[in-house]
DSSP file (Angstrom, degrees, kcal/mol; ACC not computed):
  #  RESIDUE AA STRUCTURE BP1 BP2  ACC     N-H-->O    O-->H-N    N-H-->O    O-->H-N    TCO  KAPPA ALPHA  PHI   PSI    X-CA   Y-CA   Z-CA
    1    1 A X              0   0    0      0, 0.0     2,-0.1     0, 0.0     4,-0.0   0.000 360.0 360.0 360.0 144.9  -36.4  -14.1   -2.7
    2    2 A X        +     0   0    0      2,-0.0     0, 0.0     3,-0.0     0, 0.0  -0.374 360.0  53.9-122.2-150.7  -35.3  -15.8   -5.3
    3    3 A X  S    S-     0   0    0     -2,-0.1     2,-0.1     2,-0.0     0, 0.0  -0.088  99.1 -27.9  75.6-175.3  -31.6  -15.6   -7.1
    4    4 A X        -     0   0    0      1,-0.1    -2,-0.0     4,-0.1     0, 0.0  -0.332  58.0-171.0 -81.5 154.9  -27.9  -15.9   -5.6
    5    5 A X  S    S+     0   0    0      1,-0.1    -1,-0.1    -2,-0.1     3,-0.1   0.439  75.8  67.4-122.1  13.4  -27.8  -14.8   -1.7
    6    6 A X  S    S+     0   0    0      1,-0.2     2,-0.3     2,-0.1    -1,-0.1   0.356  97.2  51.6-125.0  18.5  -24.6  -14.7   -0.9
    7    7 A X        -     0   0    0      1,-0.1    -1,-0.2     3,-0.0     3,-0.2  -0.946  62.6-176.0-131.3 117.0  -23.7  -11.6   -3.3
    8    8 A X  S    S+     0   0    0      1,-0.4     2,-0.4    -2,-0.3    -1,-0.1   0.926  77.3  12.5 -79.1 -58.5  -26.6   -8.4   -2.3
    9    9 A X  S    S-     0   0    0      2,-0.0     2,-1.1     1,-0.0    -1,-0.4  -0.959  79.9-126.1-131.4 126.4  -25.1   -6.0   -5.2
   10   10 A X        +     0   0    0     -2,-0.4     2,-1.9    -3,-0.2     3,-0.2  -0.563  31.7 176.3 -29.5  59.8  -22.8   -6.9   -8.0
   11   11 A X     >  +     0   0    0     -2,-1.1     4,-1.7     1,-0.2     5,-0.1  -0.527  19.7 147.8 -87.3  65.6  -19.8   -4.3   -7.9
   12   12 A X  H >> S+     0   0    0     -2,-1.9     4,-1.1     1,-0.2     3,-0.9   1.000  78.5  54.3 -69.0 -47.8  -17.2   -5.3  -10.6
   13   13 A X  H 3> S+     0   0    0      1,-0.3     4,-1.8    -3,-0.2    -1,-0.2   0.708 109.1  47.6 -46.0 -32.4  -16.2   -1.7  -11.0
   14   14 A X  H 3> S+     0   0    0      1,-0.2     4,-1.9     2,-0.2    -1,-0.3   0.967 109.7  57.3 -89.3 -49.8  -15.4   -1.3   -7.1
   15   15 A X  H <X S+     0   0    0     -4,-1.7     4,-1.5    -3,-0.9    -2,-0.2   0.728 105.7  43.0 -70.7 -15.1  -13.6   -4.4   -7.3
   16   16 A X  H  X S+     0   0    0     -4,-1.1     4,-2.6     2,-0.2    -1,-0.3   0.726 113.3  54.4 -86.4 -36.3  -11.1   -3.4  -10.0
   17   17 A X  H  < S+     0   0    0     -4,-1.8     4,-0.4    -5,-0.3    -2,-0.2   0.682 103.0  55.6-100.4  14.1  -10.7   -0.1   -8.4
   18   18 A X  H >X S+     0   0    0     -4,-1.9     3,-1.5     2,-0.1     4,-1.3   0.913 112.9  46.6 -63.2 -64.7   -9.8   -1.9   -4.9
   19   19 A X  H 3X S+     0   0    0     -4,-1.5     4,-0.7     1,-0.3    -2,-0.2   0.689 108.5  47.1 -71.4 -16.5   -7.4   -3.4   -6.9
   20   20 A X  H 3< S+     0   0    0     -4,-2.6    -1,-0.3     2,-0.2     4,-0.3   0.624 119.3  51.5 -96.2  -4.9   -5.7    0.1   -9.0
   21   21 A X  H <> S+     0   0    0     -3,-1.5     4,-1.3    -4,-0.4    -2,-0.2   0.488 103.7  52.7 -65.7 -12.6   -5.8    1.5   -5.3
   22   22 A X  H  X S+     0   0    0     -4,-1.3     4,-1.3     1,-0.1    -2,-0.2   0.788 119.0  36.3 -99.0 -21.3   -3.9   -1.5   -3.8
   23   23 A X  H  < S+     0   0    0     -4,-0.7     4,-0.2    -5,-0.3    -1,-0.1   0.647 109.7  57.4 -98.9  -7.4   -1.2   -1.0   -6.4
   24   24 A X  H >> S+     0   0    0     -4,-0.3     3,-0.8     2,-0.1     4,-0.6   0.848 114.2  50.8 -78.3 -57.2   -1.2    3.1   -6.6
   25   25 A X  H 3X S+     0   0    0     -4,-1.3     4,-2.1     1,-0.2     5,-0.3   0.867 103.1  49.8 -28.3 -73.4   -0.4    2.4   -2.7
   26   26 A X  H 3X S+     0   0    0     -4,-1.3     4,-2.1     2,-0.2    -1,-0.2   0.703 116.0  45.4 -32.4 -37.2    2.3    0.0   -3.1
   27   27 A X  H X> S+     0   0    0     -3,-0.8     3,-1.4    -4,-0.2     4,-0.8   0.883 118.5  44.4 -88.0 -95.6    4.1    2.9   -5.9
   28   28 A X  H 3X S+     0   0    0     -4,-0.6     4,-1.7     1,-0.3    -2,-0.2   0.541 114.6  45.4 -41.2 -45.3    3.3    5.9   -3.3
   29   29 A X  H 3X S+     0   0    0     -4,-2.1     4,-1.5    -5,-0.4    -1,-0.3   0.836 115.4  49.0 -96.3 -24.9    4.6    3.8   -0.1
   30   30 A X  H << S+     0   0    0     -4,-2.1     5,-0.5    -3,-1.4     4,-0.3   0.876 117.2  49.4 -55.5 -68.6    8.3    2.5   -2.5
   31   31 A X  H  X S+     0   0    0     -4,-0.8     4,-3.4     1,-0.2     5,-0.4   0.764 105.3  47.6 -23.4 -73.4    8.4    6.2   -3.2
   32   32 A X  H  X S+     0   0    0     -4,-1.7     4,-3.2     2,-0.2     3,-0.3   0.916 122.5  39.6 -26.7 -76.7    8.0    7.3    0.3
   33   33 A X  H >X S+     0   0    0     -4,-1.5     3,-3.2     2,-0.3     4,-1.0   0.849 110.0  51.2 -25.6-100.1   10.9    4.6    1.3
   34   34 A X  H 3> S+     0   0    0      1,-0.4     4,-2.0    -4,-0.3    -1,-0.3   0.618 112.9  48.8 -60.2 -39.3   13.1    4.9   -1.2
   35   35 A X  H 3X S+     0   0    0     -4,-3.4     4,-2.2    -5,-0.5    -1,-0.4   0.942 112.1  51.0 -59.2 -45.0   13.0    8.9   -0.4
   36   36 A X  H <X S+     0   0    0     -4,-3.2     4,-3.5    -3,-3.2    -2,-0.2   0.978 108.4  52.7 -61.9 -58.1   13.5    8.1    3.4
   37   37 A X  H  X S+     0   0    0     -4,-1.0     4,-0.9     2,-0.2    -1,-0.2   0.901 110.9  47.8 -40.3 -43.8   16.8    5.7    2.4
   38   38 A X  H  < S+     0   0    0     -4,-2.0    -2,-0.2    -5,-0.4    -1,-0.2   0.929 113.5  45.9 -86.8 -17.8   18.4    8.7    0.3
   39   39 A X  H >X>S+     0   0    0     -4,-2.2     5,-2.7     2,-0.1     3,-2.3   0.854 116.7  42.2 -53.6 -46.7   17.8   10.9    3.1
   40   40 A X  H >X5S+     0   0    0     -4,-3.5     3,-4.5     1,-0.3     2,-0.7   0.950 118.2  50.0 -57.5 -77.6   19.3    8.1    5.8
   41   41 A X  H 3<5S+     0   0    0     -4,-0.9    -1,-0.3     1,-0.4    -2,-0.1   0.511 111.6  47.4 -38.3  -7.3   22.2    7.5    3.1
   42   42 A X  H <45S-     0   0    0     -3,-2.3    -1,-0.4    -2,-0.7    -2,-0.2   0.566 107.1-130.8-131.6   1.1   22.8   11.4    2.9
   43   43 A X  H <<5 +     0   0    0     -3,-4.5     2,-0.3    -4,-1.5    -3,-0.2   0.803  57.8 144.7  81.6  33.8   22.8   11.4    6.7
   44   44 A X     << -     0   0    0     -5,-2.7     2,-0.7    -4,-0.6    -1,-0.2  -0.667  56.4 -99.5 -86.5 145.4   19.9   14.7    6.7
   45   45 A X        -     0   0    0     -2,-0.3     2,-1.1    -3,-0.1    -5,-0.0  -0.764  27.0-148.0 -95.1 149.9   17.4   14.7    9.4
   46   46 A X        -     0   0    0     -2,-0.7     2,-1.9     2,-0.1    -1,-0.0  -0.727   5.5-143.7 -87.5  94.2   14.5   13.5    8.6
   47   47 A X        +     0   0    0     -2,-1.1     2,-0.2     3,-0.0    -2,-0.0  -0.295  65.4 107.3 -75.3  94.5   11.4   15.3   10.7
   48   48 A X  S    S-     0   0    0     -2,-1.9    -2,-0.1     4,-0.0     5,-0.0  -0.705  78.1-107.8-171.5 127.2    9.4   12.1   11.0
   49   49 A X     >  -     0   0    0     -2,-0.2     4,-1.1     1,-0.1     0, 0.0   0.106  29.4-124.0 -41.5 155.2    8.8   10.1   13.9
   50   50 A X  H  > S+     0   0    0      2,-0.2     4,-2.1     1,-0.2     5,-0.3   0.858 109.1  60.7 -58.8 -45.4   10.6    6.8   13.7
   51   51 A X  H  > S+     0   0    0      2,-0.2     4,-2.0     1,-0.2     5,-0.4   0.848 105.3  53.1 -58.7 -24.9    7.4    4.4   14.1
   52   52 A X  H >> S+     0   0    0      2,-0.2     4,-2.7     3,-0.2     3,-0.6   0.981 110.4  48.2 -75.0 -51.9    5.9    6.2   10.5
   53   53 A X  H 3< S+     0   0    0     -4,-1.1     4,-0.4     1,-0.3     3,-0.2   0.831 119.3  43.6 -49.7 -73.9    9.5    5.2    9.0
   54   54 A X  H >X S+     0   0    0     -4,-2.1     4,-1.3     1,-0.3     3,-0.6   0.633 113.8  40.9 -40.3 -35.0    8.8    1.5   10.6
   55   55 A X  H <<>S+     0   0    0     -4,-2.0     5,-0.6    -3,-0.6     4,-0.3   0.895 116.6  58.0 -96.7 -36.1    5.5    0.6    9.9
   56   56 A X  T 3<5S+     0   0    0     -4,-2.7     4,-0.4    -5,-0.4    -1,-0.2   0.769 103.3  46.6 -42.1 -25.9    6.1    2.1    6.6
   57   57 A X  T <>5S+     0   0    0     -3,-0.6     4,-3.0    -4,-0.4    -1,-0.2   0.832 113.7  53.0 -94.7 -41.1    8.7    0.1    5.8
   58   58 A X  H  X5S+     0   0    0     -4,-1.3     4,-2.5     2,-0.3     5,-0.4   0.975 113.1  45.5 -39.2 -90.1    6.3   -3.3    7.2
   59   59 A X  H  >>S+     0   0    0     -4,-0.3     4,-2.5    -5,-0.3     5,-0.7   0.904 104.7  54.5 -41.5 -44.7    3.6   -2.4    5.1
   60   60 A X  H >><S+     0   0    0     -5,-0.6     3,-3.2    -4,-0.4     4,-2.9   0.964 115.9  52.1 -58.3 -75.7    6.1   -1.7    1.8
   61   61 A X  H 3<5S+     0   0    0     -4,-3.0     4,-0.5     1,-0.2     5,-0.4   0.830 116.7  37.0 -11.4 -60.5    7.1   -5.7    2.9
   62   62 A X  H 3<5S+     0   0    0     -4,-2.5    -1,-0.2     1,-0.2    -2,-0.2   0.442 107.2  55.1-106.8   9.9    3.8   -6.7    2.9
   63   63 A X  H <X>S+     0   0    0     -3,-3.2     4,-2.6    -4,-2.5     5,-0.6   0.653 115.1  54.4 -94.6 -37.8    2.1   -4.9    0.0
   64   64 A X  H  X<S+     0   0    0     -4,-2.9     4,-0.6    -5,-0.7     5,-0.5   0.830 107.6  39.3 -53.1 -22.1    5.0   -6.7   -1.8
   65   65 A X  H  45S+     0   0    0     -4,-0.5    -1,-0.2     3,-0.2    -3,-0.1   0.500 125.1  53.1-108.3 -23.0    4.6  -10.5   -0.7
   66   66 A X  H  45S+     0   0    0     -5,-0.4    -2,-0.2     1,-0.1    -3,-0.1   0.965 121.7  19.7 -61.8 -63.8    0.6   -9.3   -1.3
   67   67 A X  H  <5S+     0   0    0     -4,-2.6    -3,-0.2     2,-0.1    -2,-0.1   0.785 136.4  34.1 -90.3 -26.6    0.4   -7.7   -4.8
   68   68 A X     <<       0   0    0     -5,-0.6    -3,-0.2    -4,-0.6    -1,-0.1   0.742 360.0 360.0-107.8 -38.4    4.0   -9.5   -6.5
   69   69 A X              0   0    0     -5,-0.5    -2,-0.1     0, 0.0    -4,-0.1   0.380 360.0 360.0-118.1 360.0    4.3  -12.8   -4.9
């Protein structure tokens, strides 16, 4: 075979829309947050296990220090 081996199929298109899904996330998981904070802050209950609020809030961290910094 002759040609590069260490790419099988060219996918720029996939790779650009990794990247407008990794930043649609990031906007859909502040929302999420920032809704969970005006709830905490308005002292409502929230029905949603705590651990979705945590790891939500971990990921929102770490899509930030990913995609901004």
């Amino acid at each position: 075979m002759n040609g590069k081996m260490d790419v099988a199929v060219p996918l720029e298109f996939l790779k650009g829309s990794v990247v407008v899904l990794g930043f649609v996330s990031l906007l859909v998981n502040a929302v999420f947050c920032f809704f969970v904070l005006v709830s905490l802050v308005a002292k409502s209950q929230a029905k949603l296990p705590r651990w979705i609020v945590v790891f939500n809030f971990i990921a929102l961290l770490a899509q930030i220090y990913w995609f901004l910094i």
